[in-house]
C-alpha positions in Angstrom: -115.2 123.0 -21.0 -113.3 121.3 -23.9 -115.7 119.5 -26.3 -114.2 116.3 -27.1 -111.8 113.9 -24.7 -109.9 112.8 -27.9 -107.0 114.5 -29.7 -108.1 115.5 -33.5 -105.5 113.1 -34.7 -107.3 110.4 -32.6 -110.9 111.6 -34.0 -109.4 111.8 -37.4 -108.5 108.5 -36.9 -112.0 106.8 -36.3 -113.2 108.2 -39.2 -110.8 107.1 -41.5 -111.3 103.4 -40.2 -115.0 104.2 -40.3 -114.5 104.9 -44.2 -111.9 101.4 -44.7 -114.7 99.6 -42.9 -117.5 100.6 -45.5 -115.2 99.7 -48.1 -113.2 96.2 -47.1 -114.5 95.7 -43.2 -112.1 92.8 -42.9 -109.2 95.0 -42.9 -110.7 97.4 -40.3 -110.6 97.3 -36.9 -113.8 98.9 -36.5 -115.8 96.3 -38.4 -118.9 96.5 -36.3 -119.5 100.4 -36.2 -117.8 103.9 -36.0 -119.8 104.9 -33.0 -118.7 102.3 -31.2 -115.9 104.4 -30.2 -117.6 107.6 -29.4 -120.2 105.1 -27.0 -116.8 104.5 -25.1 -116.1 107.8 -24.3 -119.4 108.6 -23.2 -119.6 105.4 -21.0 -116.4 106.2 -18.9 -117.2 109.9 -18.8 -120.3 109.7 -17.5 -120.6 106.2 -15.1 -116.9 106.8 -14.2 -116.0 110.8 -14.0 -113.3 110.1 -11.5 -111.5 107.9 -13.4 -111.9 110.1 -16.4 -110.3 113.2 -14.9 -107.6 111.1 -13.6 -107.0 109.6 -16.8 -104.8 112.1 -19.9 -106.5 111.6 -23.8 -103.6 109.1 -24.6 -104.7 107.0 -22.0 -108.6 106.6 -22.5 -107.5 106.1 -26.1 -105.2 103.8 -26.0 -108.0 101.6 -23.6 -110.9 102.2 -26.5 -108.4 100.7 -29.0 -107.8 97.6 -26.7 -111.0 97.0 -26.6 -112.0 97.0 -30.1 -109.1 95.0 -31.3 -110.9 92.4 -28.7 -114.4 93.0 -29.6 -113.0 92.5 -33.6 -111.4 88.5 -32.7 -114.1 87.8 -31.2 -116.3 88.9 -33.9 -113.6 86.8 -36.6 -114.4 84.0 -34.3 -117.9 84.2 -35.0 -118.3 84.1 -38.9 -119.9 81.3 -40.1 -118.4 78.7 -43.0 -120.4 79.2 -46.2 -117.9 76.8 -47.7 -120.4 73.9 -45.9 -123.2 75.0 -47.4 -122.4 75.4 -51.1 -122.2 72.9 -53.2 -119.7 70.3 -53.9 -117.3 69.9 -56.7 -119.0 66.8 -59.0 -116.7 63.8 -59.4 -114.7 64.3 -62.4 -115.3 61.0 -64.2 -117.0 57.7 -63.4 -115.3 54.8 -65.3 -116.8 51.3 -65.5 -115.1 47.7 -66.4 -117.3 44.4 -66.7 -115.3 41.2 -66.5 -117.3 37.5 -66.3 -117.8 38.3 -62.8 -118.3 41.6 -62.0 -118.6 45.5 -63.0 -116.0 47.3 -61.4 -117.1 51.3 -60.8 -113.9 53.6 -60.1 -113.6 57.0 -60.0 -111.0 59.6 -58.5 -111.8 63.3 -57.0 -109.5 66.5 -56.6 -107.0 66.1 -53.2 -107.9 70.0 -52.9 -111.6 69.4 -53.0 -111.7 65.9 -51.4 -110.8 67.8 -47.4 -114.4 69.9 -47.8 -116.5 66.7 -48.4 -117.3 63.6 -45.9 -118.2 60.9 -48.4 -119.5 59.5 -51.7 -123.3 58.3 -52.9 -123.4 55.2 -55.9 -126.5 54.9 -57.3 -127.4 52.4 -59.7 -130.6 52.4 -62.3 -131.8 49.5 -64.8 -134.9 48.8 -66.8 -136.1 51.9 -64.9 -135.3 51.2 -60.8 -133.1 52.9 -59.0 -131.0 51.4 -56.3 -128.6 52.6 -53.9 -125.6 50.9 -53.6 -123.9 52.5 -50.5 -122.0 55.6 -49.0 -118.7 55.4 -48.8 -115.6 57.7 -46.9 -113.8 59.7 -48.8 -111.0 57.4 -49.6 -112.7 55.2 -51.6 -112.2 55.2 -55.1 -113.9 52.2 -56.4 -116.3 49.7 -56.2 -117.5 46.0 -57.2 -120.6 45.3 -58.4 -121.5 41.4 -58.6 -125.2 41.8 -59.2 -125.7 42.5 -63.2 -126.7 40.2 -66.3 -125.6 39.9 -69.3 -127.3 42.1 -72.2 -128.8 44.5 -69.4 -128.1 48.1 -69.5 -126.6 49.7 -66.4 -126.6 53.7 -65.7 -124.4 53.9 -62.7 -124.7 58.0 -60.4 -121.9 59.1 -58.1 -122.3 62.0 -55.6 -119.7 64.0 -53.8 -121.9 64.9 -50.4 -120.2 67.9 -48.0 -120.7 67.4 -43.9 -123.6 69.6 -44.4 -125.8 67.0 -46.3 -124.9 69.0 -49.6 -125.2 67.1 -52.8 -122.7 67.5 -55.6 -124.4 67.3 -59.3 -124.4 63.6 -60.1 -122.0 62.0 -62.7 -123.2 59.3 -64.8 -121.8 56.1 -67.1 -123.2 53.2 -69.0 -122.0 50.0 -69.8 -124.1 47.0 -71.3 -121.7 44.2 -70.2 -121.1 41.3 -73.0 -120.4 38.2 -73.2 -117.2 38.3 -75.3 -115.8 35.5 -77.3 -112.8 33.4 -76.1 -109.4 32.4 -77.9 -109.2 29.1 -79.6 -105.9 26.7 -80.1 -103.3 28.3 -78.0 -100.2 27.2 -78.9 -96.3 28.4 -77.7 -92.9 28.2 -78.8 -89.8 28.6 -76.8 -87.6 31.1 -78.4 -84.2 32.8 -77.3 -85.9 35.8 -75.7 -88.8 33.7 -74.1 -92.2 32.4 -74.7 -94.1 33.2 -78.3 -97.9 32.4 -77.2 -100.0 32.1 -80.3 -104.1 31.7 -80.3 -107.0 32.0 -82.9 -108.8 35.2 -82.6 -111.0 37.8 -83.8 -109.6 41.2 -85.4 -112.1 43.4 -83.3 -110.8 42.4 -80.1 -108.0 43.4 -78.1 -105.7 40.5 -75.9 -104.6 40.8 -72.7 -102.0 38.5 -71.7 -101.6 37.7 -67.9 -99.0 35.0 -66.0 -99.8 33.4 -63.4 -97.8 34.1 -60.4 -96.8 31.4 -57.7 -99.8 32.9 -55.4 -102.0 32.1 -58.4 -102.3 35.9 -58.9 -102.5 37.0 -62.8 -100.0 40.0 -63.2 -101.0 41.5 -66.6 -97.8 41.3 -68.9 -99.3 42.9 -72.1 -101.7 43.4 -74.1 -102.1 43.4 -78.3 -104.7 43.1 -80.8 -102.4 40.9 -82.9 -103.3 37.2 -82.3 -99.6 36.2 -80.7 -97.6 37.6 -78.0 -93.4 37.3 -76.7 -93.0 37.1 -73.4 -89.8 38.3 -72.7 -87.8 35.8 -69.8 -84.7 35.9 -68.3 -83.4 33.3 -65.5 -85.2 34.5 -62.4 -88.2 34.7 -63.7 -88.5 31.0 -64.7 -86.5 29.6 -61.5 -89.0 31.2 -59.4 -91.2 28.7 -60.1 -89.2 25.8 -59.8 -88.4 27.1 -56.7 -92.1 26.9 -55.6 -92.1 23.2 -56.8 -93.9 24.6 -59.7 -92.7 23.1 -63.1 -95.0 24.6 -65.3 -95.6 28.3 -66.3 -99.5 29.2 -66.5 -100.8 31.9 -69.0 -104.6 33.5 -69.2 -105.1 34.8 -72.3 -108.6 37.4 -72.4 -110.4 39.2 -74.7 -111.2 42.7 -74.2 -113.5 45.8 -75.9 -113.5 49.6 -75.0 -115.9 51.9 -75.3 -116.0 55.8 -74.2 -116.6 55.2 -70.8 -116.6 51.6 -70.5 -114.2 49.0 -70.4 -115.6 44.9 -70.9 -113.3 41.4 -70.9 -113.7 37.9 -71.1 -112.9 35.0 -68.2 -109.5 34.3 -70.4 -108.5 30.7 -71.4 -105.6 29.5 -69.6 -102.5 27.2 -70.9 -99.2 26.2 -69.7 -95.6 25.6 -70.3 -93.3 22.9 -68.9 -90.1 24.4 -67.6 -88.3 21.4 -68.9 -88.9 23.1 -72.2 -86.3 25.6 -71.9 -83.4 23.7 -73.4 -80.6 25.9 -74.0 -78.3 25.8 -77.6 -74.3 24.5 -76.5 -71.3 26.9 -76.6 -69.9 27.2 -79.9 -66.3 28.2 -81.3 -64.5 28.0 -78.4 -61.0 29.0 -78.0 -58.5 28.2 -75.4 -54.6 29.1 -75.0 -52.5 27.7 -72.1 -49.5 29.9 -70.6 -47.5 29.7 -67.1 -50.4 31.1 -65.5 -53.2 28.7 -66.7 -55.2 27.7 -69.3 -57.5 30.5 -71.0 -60.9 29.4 -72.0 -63.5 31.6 -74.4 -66.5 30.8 -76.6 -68.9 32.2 -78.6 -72.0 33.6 -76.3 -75.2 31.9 -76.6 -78.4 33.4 -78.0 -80.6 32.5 -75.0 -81.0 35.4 -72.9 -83.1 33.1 -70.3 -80.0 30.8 -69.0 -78.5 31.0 -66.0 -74.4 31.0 -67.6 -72.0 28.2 -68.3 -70.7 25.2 -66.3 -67.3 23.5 -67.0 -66.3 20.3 -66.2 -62.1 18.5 -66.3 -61.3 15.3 -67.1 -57.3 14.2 -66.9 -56.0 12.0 -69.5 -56.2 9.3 -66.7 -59.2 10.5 -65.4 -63.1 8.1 -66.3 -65.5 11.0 -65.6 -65.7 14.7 -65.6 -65.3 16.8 -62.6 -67.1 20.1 -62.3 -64.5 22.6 -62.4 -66.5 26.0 -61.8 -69.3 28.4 -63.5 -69.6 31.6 -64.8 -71.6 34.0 -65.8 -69.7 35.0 -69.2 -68.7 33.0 -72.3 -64.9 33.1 -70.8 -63.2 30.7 -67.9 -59.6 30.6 -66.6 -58.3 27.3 -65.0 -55.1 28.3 -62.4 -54.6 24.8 -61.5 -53.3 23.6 -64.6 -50.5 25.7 -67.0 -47.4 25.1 -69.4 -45.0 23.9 -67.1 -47.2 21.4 -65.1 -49.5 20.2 -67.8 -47.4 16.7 -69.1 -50.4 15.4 -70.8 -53.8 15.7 -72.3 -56.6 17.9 -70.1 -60.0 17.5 -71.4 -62.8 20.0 -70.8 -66.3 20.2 -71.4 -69.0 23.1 -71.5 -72.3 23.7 -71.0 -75.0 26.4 -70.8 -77.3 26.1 -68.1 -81.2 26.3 -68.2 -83.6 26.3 -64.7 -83.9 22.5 -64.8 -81.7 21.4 -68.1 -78.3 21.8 -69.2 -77.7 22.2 -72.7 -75.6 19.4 -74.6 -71.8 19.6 -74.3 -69.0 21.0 -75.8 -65.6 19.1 -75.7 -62.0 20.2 -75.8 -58.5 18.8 -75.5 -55.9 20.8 -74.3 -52.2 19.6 -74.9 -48.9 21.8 -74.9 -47.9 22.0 -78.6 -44.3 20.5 -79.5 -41.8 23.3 -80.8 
């Protein structure tokens, strides 16, 4: 009577897995036990003798291999997550801002970190009470806090809290928000690149300069610790409000402090500038030749990067008014209906640059075929 249904090489087999197993069982099919195997054999041998006779070694071996690989996924399927019971990653950093209104509380966490968690925990303590402000999803990455006083001294928490109910180590800021001192005498000048704003101020501070937009939004445009600014313009940016039936500019100007982890600003003052103060300087050194094509027109550009381009106006010798001939964009015009041959006597053309609601004052020419 043979002593074992399996081939050595088969037997030889089981151990070696048996061995892996003990050492790394997740890359062994026989992760639960060696003898599970051996059980097999026995359990078809001796409940089912028929079928064992009728079944070669290669056979009952290859079914005890079937069935392990399925015992082993099922067993995979089984293992529990430990990743939702350790503990969270803590939020990086918790940065605070305190304007006249409120202290803003924003914060940002890992994308590879932020799947394993569910939401975030703000706490808030002051003279020695703790509040909770609220939990918030996972998205969130800041928060407003209207509630605060001027002079008191705010210790804000944040949690990063897995599905679990697991609490991330907390991370902590302070601010003491301030009443900060506002600009005095704000003043402007219109200059060739845009808008000098100009304020009295102190050195410690920082100024932030916002405009206005036609939504009454302020859209930050800079920022110094000098006490004047230049807003730089160009066309669209001033037409825009025209456009809106707006024919003012408005500026808030802020004060500002940082700290390490905190951030504090004043309510701004605000002042405005008439777009009927953009007044353009008039073309200068112009130049003009006539051929039997037409007359050639050129002049000096102007400095004002904020104008739209040039207009020019024609007046005949027997002509009252001027006409408007045409625009352009560059400091150079060419007239087709006029040239050398039909030309019999004076043409008289004027130029101006044009502003979003003014044109600047004109420059004249006369333009006569030369004897000889």
């Amino acid at each position: 009577m043979k002593k074992t249904l399996m081939p050595s090489f088969a037997h030889k087999l089981f151990l070696d897995s048996s061995k892996l197993a003990k050492l790394k069982p997740q890359n062994s099919l026989l992760r639960s036990s060696n003898s599970c195997g051996f059980f097999t054999l026995r359990f078809v041998k001796n409940c089912y003798p028929k079928i064992a006779k009728s079944l070669n070694r290669a056979s009952i071996f290859l079914f005890i291999l079937s069935l392990l690989f399925l015992l082993t996924a099922c067993g995979r399927k089984l293992d529990p997550n430990l990743d939702d019971y350790l503990q969270p990653e803590a939020v990086p950093k918790l940065t605070l801002s305190a304007t006249y209104d409120k202290i803003l509380i924003s914060w940002s966490y890992p994308e590879k970190e932020k799947t394993k968690i569910e939401s975030f925990l703000i706490e808030r303590e002051s003279k020695g009470e703790k509040k909770t402000l609220g939990y918030y999803n996972k998205e969130t990455t800041s928060l407003e806090d209207k509630d605060f006083t001027f002079g008191e001294t705010y210790r804000y928490r944040i949690f990063a809290i897995r599905p679990k109910g697991i609490y991330s180590k907390p991370t902590e800021a302070v601010i003491t928000p301030q009443k900060l001192p506002e600009v005095e005498y704000i003043t402007y000048k219109i200059t060739p690149e845009g808008v000098m704003l100009s304020w009295n101020g102190q050195n410690s501070l920082t100024y932030n300069i916002y405009r206005i937009n036609q939504k009454g939004e302020r859209i930050k445009i800079g920022s110094t610790d000098r006490n004047f600014f230049l807003d730089e313009l160009l066309y669209g940016n001033i037409s825009s409000y025209k456009e809106n039936s707006q024919l003012e500019i408005p500026y808030v100007i802020t004060t500002s402090k940082s700290f390490e982890s905190a951030y504090m600003e004043s309510k701004g003052i605000e002042t405005k500038v008439p777009i009927e103060s953009f007044i353009p300087t008039k073309p200068e050194e112009v130049f003009w030749s006539i051929t039997e094509q037409g007359v050639y027109i050129s002049w000096r550009e102007c400095k004002e990067k904020w104008i739209k381009g040039y207009r020019i106006y024609r007046k005949k010798a027997d002509g009252k008014i001027y006409e408007p001939l045409g625009e352009t964009m560059i400091p150079l015009f060419f007239d087709t209906e006029v040239n050398m041959n039909t030309i019999k006597s004076p043409v008289y053309y004027k130029i101006t640059s044009e502003a979003p609601l003014k044109e600047s004052e004109a420059v004249e020419i006369k333009v006569e075929v030369q004897d000889g």
